[in-house]
N, C-alpha and C positions, 0 to 999 in steps of 0.2 A: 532608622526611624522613618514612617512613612510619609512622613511630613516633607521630609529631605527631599525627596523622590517627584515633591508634585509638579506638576508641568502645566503651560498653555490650557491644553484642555481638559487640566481640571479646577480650576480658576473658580466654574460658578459653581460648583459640589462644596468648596473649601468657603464659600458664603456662604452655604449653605450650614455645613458644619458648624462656622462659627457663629450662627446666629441661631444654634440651634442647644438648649439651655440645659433640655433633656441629657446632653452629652455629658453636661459639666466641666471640669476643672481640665480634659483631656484636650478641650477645643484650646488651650492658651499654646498646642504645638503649630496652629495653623496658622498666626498671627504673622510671623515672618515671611512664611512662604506668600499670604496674601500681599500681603506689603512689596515684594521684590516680580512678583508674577505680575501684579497688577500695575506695577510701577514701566514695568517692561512694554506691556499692552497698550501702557497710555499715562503721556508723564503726570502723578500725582494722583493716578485713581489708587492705587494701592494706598495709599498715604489718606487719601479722605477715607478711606475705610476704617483704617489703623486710627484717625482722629475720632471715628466718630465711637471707638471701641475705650477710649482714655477712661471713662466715666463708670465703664462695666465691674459691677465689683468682683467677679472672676480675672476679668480679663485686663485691666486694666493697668498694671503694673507692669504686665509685660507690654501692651500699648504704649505706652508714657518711656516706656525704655527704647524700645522703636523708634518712636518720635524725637527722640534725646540724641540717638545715633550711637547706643551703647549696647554694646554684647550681651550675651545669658548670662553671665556672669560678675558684671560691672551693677 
C-alpha cells in the first residue's frame, strides 16, 4: 500500500491528501502515516492533526481509533 511507504518528505502532500474531500473515503489510508511522520518531526504535531480529524465524518473513525492507540482492526 502506498500509504506504508510515505516518508519525511512527504508529510505536507499527505495534508494535503487528507484534507482533500474530492478524494473521498481513499484519504482514511493516510491517517496513520500522518500521525507517526508527523509525531517523528515534532512531538504531538501528528497527533493534533489526527485530533483535529475525530469529527470528519469520513475520517473520523479511523481518527478516534488513532487517538485510542488501537490497531485497523480493534
Amino acid at each position: 500500500m502506498l500509504s506504508s511507504h510515505a516518508v519525511r518528505e512527504h508529510y505536507d502532500d499527505l495534508l494535503a491528501f487528507i484534507h482533500d474531500e474530492d478524494l473521498g473515503e481513499c484519504r482514511v489510508y493516510f491517517v496513520r502515516p500522518i500521525n507517526r511522520i508527523g509525531n517523528r518531526m515534532s512531538a504531538g504535531a501528528g497527533r493534533a492533526v489526527i485530533e483535529a480529524l475525530a469529527n470528519d465524518p469520513v475520517l473520523g473513525r479511523e481518527a478516534t481509533a488513532v487517538l485510542r492507540g488501537r490497531g485497523h482492526n480493534q
